[in-house]
C-alpha positions in Angstrom: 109.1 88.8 53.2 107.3 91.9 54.7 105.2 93.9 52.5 105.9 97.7 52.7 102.2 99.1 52.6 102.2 102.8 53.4 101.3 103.1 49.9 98.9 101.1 49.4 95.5 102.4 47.6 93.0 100.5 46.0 94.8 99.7 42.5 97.6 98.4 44.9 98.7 94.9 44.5 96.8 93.6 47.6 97.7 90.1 46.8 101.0 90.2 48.5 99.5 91.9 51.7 99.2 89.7 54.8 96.3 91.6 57.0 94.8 90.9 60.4 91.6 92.4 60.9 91.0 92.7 64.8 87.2 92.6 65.7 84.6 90.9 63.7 81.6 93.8 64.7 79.8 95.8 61.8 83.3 97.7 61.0 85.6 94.4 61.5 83.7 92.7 59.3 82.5 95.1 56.2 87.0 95.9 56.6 87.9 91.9 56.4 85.3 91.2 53.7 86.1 94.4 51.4 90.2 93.2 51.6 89.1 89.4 50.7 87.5 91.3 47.9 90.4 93.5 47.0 92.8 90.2 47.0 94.5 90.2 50.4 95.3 87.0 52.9 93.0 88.0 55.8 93.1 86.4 59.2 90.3 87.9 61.5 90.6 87.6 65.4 88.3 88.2 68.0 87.9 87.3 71.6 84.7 86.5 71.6 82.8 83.5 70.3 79.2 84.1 70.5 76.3 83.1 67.8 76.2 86.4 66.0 80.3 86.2 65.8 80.1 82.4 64.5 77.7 83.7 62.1 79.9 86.4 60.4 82.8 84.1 60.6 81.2 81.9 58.4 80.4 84.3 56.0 84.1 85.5 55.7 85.4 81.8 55.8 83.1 81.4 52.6 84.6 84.1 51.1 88.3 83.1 51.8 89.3 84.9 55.1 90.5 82.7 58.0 88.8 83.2 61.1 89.9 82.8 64.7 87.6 83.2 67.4 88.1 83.0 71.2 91.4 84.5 70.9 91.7 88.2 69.8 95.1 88.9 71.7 97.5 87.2 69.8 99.1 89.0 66.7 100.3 86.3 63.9 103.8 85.8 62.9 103.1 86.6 59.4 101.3 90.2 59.0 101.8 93.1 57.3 99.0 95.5 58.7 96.6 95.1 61.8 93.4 96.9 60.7 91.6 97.4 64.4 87.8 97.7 65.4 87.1 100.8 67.3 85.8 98.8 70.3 89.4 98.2 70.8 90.9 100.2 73.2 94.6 101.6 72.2 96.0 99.7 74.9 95.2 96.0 73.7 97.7 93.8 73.3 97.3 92.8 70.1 97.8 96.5 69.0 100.6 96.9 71.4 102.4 93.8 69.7 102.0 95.5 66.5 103.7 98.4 67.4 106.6 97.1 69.0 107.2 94.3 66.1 106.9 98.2 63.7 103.5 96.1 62.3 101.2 99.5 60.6 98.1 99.9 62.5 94.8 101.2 60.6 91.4 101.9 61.7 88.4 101.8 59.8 88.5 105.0 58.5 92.4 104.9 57.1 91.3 101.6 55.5 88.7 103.6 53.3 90.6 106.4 52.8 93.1 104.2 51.5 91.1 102.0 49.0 88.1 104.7 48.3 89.6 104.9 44.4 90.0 107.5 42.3 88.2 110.7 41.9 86.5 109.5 45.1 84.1 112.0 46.9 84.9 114.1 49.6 84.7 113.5 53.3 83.0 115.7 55.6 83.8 115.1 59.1 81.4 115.4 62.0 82.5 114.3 66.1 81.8 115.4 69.5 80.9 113.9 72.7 77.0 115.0 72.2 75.1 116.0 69.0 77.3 114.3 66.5 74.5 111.7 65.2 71.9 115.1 65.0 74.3 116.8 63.1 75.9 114.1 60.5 72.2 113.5 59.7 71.3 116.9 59.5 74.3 117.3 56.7 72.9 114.2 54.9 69.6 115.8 54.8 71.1 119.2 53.9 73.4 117.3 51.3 70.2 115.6 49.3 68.2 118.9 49.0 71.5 120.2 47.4 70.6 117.3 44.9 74.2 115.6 45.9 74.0 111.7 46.1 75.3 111.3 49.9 74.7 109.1 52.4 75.3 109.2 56.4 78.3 106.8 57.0 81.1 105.5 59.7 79.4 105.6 63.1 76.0 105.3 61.8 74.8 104.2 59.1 76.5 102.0 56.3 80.2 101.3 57.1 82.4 103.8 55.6 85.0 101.2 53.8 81.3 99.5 52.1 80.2 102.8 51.1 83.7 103.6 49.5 83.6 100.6 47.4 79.9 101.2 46.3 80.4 101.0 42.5 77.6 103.5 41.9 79.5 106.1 43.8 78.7 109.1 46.1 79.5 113.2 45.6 80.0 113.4 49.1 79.8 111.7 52.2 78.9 112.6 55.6 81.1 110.7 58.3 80.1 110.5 61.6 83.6 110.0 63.8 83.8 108.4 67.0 86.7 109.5 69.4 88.0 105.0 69.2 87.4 105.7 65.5 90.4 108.3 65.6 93.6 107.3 67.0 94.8 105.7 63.9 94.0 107.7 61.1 97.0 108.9 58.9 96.4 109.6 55.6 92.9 111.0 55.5 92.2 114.3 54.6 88.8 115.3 55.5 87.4 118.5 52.7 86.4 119.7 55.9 85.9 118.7 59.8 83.9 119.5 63.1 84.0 118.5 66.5 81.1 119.9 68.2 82.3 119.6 71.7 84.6 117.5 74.0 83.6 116.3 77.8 84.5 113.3 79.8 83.3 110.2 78.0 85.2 106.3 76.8 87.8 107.2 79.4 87.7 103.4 80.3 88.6 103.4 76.4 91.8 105.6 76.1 92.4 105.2 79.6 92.5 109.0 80.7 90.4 112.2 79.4 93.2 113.3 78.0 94.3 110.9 75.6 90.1 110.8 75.0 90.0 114.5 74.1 93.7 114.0 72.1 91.9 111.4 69.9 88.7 113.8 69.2 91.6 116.3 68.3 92.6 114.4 65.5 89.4 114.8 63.2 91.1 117.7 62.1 94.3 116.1 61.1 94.5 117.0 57.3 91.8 118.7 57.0 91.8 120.7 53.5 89.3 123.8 53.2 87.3 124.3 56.7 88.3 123.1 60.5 84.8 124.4 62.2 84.7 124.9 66.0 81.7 126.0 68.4 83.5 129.4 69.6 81.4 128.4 73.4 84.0 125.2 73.3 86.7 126.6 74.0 88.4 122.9 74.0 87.6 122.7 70.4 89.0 125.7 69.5 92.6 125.0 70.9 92.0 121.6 68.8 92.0 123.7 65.9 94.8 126.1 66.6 96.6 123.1 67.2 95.8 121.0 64.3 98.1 119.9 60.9 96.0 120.7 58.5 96.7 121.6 54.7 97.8 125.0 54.3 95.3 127.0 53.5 92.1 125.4 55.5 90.4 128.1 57.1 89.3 128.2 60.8 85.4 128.8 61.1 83.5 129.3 64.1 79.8 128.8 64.9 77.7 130.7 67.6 74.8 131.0 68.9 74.8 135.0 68.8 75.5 137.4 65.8 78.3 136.0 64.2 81.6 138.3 63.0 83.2 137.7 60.2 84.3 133.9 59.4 81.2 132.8 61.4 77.9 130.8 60.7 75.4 132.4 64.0 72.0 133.8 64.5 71.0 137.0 64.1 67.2 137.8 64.7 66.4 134.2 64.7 67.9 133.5 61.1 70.8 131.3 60.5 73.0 133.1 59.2 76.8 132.8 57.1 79.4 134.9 57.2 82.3 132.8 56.3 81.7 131.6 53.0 79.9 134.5 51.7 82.4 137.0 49.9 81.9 140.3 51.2 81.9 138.8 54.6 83.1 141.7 56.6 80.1 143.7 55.4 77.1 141.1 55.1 75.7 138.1 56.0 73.9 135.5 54.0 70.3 133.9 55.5 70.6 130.1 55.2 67.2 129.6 57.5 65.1 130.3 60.4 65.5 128.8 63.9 62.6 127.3 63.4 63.1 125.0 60.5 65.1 123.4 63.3 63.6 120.4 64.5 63.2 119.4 67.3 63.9 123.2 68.2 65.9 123.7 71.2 69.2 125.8 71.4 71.9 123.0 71.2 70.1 121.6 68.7 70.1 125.3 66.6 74.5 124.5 67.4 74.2 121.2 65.6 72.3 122.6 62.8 74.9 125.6 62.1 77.9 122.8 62.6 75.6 120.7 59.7 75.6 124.1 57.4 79.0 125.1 58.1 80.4 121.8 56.7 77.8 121.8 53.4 78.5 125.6 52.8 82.3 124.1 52.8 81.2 121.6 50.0 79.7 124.6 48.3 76.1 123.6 49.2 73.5 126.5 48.4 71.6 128.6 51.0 68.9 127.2 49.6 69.3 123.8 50.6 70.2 124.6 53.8 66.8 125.9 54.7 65.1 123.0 52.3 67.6 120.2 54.3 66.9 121.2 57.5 63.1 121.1 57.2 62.9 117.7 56.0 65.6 116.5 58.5 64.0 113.7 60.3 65.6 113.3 63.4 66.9 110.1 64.7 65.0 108.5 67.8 65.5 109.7 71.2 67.0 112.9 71.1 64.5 115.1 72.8 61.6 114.0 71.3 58.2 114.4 72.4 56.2 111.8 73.3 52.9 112.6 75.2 51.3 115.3 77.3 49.5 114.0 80.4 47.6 117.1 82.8 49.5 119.5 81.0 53.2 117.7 81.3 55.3 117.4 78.9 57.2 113.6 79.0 60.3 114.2 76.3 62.4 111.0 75.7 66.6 112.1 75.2 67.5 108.5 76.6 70.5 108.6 74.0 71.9 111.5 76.7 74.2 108.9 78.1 76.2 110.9 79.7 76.3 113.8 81.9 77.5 116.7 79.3 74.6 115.6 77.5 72.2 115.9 79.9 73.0 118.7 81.1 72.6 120.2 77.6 68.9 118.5 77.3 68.5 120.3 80.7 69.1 123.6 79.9 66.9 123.1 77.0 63.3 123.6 79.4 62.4 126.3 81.9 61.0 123.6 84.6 61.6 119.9 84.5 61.2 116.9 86.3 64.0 115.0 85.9 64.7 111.1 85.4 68.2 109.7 85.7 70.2 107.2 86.5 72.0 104.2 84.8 75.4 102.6 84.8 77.2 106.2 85.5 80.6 105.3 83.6 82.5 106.8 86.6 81.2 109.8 86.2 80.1 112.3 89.1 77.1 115.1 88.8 78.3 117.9 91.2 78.8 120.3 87.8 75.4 119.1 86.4 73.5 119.4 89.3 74.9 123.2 90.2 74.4 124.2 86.9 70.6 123.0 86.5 69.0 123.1 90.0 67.0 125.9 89.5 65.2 123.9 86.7 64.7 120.9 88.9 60.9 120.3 90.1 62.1 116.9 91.4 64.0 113.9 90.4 63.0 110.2 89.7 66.1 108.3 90.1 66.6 104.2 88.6 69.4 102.1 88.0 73.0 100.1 89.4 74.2 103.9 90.0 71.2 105.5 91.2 73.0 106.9 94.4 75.9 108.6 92.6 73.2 111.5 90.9 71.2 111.1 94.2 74.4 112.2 96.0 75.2 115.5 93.3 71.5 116.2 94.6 71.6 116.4 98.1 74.8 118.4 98.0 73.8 120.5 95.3 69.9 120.5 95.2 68.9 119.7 98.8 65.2 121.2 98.4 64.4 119.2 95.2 62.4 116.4 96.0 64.0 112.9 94.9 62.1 109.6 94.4 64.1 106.3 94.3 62.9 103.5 91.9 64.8 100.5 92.8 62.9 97.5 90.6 64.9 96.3 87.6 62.0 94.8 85.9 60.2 95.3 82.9 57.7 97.3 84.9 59.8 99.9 86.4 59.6 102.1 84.2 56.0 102.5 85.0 56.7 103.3 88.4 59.4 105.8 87.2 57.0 107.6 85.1 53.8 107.3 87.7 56.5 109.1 90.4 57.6 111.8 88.0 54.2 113.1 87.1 53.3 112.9 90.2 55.9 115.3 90.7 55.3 117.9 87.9 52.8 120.7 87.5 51.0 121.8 84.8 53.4 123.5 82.1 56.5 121.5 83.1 58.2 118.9 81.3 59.2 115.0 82.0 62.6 114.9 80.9 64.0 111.0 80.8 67.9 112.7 80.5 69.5 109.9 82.4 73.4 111.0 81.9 74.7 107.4 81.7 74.3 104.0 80.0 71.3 101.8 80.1 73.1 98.3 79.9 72.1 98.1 84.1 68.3 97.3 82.9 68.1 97.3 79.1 69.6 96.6 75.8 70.4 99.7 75.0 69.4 103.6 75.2 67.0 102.5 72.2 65.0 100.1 74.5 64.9 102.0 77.4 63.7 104.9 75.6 61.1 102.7 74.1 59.9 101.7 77.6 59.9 105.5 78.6 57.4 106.3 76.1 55.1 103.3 76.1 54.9 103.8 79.7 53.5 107.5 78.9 51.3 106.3 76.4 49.9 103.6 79.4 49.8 106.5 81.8 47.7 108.9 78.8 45.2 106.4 78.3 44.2 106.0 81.9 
């Protein structure tokens, strides 16, 4: 007999519950484990049968789940709910057997939401295409100098269903959403929610931009006291007009200019708040300087005003704003300095994977060499390239899609010089950075920005921003 679960909590009778976790990554496996632990008959599936998978499955068969591997299309006969991994697109077939056999479909995040207990903490909602790592750090950090007991979780981090089940418990929790994170999430009700911004990105995932930015919409679904919006995205703001949220929430906008009632923005290089403030049509409240942002540059000022717009929501003091952000430490490779060579700058933002996001690292310096290139994700560069030439001392150019930036250049930036690096060794990143100082003059700034993936030549953007600064630090000690 089916089990009717769309009630089900963590006091539920989760004996009776037939679930098939699909995916056995970080998330797969922390949601299979905690339901062995809750009482459930859990069957995990996954396509893939390599060491590290072989390894997990053995610690969930210990624990009592069964385990198929090789096979992560088929749906069992005998389920109740599919609980899906966000590397699975919407379209796999094992979802789309669930829904035409009327099987419930969770992700991640309606899993926790579901079992997080009672008088759980709050959930404070941070996505976007760019920034949304920055910024659910930057709330963590903000979040501790309040003296709340928080932690970064869902994307990053600890898995969101572990830290739900912690028995020491939380006050709050910053989440970190990623758009395949999304598509199934019901019954969560965020306290409050931002999505920083929206541009083409995982459309291999959902299959169109559309159904990409439609997913990122749905962060606000159920939000209860704030939906905060960047009033430059104007995407993000028709998210929120659009969203079902609990009656009541409020709509608040960040900007980078003095900020109008129901607004967190800067006015004289102060972050200021003038949404959760009472006498808001009158005053503003300083929550901290521009430069206790770190590292300072003006998207990065967005992030930080997203951060304190979602802790001001929780009630967080000014005070800890200021305190929060000037202790943030930032995670690796997102714009961060790493040598000065003759007067160059070399700044390492390999995480900028794709092209919104390098555009925005861009924008961020007056005259830069740049150095792109990766596996390109189908994107094109014409936008970027218009929008930045006049920053562009030259180009160094690696990687399987090398020659869709260098075309964006020649039709948009004809007189910026462009050097090829076509090695995919371990030492090309050498030449890379040997060809781009060549390039640059005193006062400008070596800017590895490379708009799309590194899986061409390395493990990930960790490793290839690794390789971009130990190649600096070869080329400083010359």
């Amino acid at each position: 007999m089916t089990v009717d679960v769309s009630g089900y909590a963590r006091g539920s009778d989760w004996s009776r519950v037939r679930a098939v976790v699909a995916g056995i990554g970080v998330a797969g496996f922390a949601c299979a484990d905690q339901l062995v632990h809750l009482g459930a008959r859990v069957t995990v599936v996954d396509e893939a049968d390599g060491p590290g998978h072989r390894e997990r499955a053995d610690v969930l068969e210990v624990v009592g789940a069964v385990v198929r591997l090789g096979d992560g299309d088929t749906l069992p006969e005998d389920v109740d709910v599919l609980v899906v991994s966000p590397g699975l697109p919407p379209s796999a077939p094992i979802i789309r057997a669930a829904q035409a056999r009327g099987v419930p479909v969770w992700g991640e995040l309606e899993l926790a939401w579901r079992i997080r207990g009672e008088d759980a903490a709050p959930w404070l909602f941070v996505t976007g295409t760019n920034g949304k790592t920055t910024t659910t750090l930057m709330l963590a950090s903000i979040l501790r100098a309040a003296g709340l007991r928080t932690a970064a979780v869902g994307n990053i981090g600890t898995s969101l269903v572990d830290a739900v089940m912690d028995p020491a418990g939380f006050d709050v929790l910053a989440v970190e959403v990623g758009a395949p994170q999304l598509p199934f999430v019901e019954s969560a009700s965020p306290l409050a929610a931002v999505c920083l911004n929206v541009a083409p990105d995982h459309v291999d995932h959902f299959g169109s931009y559309e159904d990409y930015a439609a997913a990122k919409a749905r962060v606000y679904h159920h939000t209860q006291l704030a939906a905060v919006f960047d009033a430059a995205e104007e995407e993000t703001l028709r998210m929120v007009e659009a969203a079902d949220v609990v009656e009541g929430c409020r709509a608040i906008s960040i900007t980078l200019g003095v900020p109008g009632p129901s607004e967190l923005g800067v006015v004289d290089d102060l972050l200021v708040d003038r949404a959760f403030i009472e006498n808001r049509h009158d005053s503003a409240l300083e929550l901290a300087s521009v430069h206790d942002v770190r590292p300072f540059a003006p998207h990065n000022v967005t992030n930080a005003l997203a951060a304190a717009a979602l802790a001001r929501a929780a009630g967080v003091p000014a005070s800890a704003v200021r305190e929060g952000l000037r202790t943030f430490e930032p995670a690796g490779h997102r714009i961060a300095d790493v040598g000065e060579v003759a007067g160059v700058r070399f700044v390492d933002d390999s995480k900028a994977t794709n092209g919104h996001a390098a555009q925005t690292s861009l924008l961020a310096y007056e005259s830069v060499v740049w150095i792109a290139g990766g596996m390109a994700k189908g994107q094109q560069f014409d936008e970027l390239v218009a929008r930045t030439r006049d920053r562009l001392r030259g180009a160094v150019l690696l990687g399987v899609d090398r020659a869709v930036v260098r075309d964006a250049l020649a039709r948009h930036a004809p007189d910026v010089p462009v050097v090829e690096v076509d090695r995919t060794d371990t030492g090309a990143m050498d030449e890379v950075v040997e060809a781009a100082a060549a390039l640059a003059l005193p006062g400008d700034t070596v800017l590895l920005a490379p708009g799309c993936a590194s899986w061409d030549m390395y493990r990930d953007y960790a490793q290839r921003g690794e390789a971009f600064a130990a190649a600096v630090a070869r080329l400083e000690a010359r």
